[in-house]
Biotite code that builds the C-alpha atoms (Angstrom):
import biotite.structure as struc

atoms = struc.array([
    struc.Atom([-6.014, -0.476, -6.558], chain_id="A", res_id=1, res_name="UNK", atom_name="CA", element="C"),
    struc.Atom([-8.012, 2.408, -4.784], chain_id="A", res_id=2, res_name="UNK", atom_name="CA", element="C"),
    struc.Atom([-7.057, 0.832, -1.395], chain_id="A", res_id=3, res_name="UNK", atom_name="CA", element="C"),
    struc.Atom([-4.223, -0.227, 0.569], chain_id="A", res_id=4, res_name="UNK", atom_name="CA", element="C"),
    struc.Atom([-3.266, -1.330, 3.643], chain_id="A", res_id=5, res_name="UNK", atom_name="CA", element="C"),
    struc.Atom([0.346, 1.453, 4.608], chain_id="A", res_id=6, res_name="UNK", atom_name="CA", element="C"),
    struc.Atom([0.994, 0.620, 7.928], chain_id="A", res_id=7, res_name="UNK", atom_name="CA", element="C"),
    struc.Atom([-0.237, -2.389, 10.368], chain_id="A", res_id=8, res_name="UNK", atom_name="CA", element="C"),
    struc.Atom([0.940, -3.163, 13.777], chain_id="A", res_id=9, res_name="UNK", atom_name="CA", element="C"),
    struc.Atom([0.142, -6.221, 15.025], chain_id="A", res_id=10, res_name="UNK", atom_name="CA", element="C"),
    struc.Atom([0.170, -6.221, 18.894], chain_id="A", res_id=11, res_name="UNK", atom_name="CA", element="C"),
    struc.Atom([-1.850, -3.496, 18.399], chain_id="A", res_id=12, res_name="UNK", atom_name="CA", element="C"),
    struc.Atom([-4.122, -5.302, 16.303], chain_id="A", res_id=13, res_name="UNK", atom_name="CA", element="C"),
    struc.Atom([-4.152, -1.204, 14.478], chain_id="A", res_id=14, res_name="UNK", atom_name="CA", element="C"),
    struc.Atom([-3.918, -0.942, 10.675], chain_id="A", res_id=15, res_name="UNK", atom_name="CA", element="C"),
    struc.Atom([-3.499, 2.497, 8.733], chain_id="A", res_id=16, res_name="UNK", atom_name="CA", element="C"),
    struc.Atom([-5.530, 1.882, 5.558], chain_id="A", res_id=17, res_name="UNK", atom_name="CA", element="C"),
    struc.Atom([-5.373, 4.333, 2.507], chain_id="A", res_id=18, res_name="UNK", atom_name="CA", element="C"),
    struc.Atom([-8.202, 5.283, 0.342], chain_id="A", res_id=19, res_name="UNK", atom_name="CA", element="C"),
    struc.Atom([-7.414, 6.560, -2.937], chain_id="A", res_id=20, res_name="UNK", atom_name="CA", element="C"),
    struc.Atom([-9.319, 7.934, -5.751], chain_id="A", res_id=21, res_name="UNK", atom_name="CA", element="C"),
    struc.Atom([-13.125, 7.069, -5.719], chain_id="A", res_id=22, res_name="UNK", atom_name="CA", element="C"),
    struc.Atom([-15.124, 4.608, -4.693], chain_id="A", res_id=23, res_name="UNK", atom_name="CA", element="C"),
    struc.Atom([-18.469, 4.031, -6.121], chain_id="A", res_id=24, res_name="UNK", atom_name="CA", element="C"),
    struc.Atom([-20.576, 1.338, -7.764], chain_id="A", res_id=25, res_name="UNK", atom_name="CA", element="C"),
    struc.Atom([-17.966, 0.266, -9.779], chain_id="A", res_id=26, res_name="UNK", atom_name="CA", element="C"),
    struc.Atom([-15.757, -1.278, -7.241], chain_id="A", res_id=27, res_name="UNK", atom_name="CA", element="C"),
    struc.Atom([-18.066, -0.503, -4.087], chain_id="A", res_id=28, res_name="UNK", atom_name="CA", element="C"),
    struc.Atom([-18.291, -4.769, -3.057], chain_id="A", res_id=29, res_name="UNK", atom_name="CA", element="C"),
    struc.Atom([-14.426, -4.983, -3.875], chain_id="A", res_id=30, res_name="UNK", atom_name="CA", element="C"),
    struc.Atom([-13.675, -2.119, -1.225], chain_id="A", res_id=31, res_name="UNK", atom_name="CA", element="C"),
    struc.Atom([-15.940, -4.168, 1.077], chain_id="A", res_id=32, res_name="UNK", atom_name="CA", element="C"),
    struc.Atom([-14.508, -7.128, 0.229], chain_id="A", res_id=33, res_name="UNK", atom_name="CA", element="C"),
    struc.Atom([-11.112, -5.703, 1.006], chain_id="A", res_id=34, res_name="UNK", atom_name="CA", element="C"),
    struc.Atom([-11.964, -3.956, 4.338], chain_id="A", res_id=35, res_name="UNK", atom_name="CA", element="C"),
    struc.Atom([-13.419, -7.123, 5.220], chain_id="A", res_id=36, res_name="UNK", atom_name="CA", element="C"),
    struc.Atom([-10.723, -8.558, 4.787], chain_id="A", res_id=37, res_name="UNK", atom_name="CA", element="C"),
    struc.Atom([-8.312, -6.211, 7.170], chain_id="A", res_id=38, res_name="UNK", atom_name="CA", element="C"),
    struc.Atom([-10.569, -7.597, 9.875], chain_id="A", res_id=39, res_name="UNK", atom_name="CA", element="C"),
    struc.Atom([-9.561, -11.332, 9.318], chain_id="A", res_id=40, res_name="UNK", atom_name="CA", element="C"),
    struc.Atom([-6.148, -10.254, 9.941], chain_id="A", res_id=41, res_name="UNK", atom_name="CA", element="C"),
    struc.Atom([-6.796, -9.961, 12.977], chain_id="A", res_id=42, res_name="UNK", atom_name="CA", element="C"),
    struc.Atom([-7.204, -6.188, 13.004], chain_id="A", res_id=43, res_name="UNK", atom_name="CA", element="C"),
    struc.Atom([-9.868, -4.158, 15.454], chain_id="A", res_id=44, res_name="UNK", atom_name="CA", element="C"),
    struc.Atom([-8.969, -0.533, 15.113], chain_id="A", res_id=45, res_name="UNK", atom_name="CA", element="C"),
    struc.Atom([-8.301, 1.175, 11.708], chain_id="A", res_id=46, res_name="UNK", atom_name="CA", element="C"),
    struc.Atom([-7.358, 3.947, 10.610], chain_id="A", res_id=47, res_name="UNK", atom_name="CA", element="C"),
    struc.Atom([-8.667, 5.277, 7.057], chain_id="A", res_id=48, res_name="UNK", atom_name="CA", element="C"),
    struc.Atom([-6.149, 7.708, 5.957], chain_id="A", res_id=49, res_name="UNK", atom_name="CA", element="C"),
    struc.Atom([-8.972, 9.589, 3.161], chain_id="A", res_id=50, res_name="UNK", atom_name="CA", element="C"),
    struc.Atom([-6.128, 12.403, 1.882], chain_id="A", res_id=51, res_name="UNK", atom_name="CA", element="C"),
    struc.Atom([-5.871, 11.044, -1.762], chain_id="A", res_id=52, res_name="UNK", atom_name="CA", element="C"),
    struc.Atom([-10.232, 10.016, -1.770], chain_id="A", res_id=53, res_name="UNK", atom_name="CA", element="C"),
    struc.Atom([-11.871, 12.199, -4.590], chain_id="A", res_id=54, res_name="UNK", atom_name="CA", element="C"),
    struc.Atom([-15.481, 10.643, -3.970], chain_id="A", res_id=55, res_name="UNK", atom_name="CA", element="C"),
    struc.Atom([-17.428, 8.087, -2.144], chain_id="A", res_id=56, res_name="UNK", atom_name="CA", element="C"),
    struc.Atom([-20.686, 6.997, -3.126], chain_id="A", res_id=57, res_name="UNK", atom_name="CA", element="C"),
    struc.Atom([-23.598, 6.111, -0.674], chain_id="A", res_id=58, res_name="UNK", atom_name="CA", element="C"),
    struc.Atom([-22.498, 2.844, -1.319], chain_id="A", res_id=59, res_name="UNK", atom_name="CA", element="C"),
    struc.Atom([-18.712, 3.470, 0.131], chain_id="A", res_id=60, res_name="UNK", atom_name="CA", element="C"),
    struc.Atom([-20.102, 4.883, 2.916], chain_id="A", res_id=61, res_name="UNK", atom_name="CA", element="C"),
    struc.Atom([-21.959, 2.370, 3.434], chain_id="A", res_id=62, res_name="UNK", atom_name="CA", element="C"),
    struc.Atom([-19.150, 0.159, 3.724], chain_id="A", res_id=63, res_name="UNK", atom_name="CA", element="C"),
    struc.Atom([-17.575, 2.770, 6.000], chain_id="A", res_id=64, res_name="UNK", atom_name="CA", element="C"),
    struc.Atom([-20.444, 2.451, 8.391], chain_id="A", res_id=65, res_name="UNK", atom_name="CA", element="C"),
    struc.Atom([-20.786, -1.189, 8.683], chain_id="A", res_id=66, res_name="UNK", atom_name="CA", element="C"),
    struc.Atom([-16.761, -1.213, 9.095], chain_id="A", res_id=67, res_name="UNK", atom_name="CA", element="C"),
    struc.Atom([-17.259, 1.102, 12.073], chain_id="A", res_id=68, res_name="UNK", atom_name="CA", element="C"),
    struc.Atom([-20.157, -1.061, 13.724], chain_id="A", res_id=69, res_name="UNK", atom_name="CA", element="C"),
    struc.Atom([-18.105, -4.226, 13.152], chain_id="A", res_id=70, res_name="UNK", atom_name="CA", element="C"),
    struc.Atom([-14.869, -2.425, 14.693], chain_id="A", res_id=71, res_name="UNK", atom_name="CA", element="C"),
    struc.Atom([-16.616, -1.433, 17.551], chain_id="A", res_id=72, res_name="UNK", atom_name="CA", element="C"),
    struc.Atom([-18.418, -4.608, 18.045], chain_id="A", res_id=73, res_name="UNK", atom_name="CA", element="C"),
    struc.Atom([-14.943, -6.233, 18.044], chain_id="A", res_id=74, res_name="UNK", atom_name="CA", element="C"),
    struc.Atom([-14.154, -3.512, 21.537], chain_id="A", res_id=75, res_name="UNK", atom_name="CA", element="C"),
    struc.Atom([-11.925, -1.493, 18.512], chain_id="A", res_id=76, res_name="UNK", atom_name="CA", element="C"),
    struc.Atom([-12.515, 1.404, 16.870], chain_id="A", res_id=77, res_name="UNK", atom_name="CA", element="C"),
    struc.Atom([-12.376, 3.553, 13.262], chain_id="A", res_id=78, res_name="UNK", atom_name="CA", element="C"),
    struc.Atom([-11.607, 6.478, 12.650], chain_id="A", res_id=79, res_name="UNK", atom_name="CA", element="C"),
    struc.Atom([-10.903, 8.399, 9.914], chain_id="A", res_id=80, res_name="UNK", atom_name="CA", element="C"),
    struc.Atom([-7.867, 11.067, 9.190], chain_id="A", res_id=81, res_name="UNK", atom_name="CA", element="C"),
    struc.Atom([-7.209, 13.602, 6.196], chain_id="A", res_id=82, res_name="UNK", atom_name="CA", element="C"),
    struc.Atom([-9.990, 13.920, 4.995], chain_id="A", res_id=83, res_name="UNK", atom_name="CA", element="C"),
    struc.Atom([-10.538, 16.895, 1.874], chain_id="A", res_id=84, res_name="UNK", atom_name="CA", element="C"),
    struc.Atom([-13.290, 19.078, 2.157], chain_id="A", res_id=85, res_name="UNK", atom_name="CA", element="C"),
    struc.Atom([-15.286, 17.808, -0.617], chain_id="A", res_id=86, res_name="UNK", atom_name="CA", element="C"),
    struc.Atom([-15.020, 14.249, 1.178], chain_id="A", res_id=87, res_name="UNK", atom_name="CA", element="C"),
    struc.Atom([-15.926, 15.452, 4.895], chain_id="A", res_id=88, res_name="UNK", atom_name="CA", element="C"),
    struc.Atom([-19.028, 17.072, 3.273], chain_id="A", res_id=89, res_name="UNK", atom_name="CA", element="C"),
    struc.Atom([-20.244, 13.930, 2.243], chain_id="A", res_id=90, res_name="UNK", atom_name="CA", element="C"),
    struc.Atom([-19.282, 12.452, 5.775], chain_id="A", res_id=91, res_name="UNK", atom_name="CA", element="C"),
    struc.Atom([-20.999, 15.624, 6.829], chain_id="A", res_id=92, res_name="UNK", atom_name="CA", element="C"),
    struc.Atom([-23.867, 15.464, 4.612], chain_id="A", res_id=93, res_name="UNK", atom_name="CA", element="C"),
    struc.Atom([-24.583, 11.762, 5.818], chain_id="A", res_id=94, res_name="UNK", atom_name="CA", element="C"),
    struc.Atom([-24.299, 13.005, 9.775], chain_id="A", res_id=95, res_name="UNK", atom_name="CA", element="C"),
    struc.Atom([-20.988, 10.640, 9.661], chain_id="A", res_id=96, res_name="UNK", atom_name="CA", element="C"),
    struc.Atom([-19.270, 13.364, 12.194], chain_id="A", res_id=97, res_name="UNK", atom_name="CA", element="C"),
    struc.Atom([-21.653, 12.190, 14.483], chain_id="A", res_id=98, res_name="UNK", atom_name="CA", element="C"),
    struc.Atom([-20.716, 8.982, 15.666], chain_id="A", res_id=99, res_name="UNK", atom_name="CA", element="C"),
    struc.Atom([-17.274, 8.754, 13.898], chain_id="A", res_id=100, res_name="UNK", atom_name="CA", element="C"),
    struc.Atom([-13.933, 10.729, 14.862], chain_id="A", res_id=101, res_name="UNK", atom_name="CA", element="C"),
    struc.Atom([-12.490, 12.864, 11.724], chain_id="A", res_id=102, res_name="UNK", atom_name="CA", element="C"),
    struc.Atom([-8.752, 13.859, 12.487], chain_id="A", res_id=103, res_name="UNK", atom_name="CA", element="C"),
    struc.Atom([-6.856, 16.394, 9.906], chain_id="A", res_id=104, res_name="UNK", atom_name="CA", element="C"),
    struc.Atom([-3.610, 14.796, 11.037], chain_id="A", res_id=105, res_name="UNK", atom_name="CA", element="C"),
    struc.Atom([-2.325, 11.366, 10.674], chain_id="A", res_id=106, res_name="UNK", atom_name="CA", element="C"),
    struc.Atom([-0.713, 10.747, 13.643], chain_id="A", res_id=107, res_name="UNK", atom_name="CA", element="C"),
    struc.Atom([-2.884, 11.846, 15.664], chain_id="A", res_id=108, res_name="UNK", atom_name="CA", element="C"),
    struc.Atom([-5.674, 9.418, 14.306], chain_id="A", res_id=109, res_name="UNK", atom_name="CA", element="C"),
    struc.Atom([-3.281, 6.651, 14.940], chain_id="A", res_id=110, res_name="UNK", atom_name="CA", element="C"),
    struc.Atom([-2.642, 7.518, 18.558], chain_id="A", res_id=111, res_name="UNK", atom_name="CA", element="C"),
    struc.Atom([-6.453, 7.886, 19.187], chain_id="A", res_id=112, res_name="UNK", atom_name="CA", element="C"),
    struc.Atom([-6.719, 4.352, 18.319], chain_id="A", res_id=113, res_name="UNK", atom_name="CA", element="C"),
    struc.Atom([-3.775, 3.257, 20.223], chain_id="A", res_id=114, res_name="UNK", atom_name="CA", element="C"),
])
């Protein structure tokens, strides 16, 4: 699996969710799917830990941006940490860095959401 959720705390209703390897047409719903599906735990603010992403198509960012309107919606919030350069470009490319926090450390994302 491209995805996984590496770290949840509960009272904070936080989870740290890693994104591996690429994510494109091929598996684009079952990313949403699964994202989807860290908010019916319960979860409002998440974390997407991007250091082992190699590519995201429109599509995944797509998913990305409805995740971050639903998070806020819910009074939580996404951000995303660790990103590689070729990955923030995209973000970059698709004026992501506008409206959603990029951290280049991991903890620090997680405290931000804290």
């Amino acid at each position: 699996m491209a995805w996984k959720v590496r770290e949840s705390d509960p009272e904070r209703s936080l989870a740290v969710v890693e994104v591996a390897g690429v994510v494109d047409s091929t598996n684009v719903e079952d990313f949403f799917g699964f994202i989807n599906g860290v908010f019916k735990q319960g979860v409002k603010n998440i974390v997407l830990d991007m250091a082992f992403a190699s590519y995201l198509s429109s599509g995944g960012l797509s998913v990305i941006a409805d995740a971050y309107r639903k998070a806020q919606g819910m009074g939580g919030k996404l951000v995303i940490a660790r990103a590689s350069e070729m990955v923030r470009d995209l973000f970059r490319v698709a004026q992501f860095e506008k409206i959603i926090d990029f951290y280049e450390e991991l903890e620090e994302a997680v405290e931000a959401v804290r």
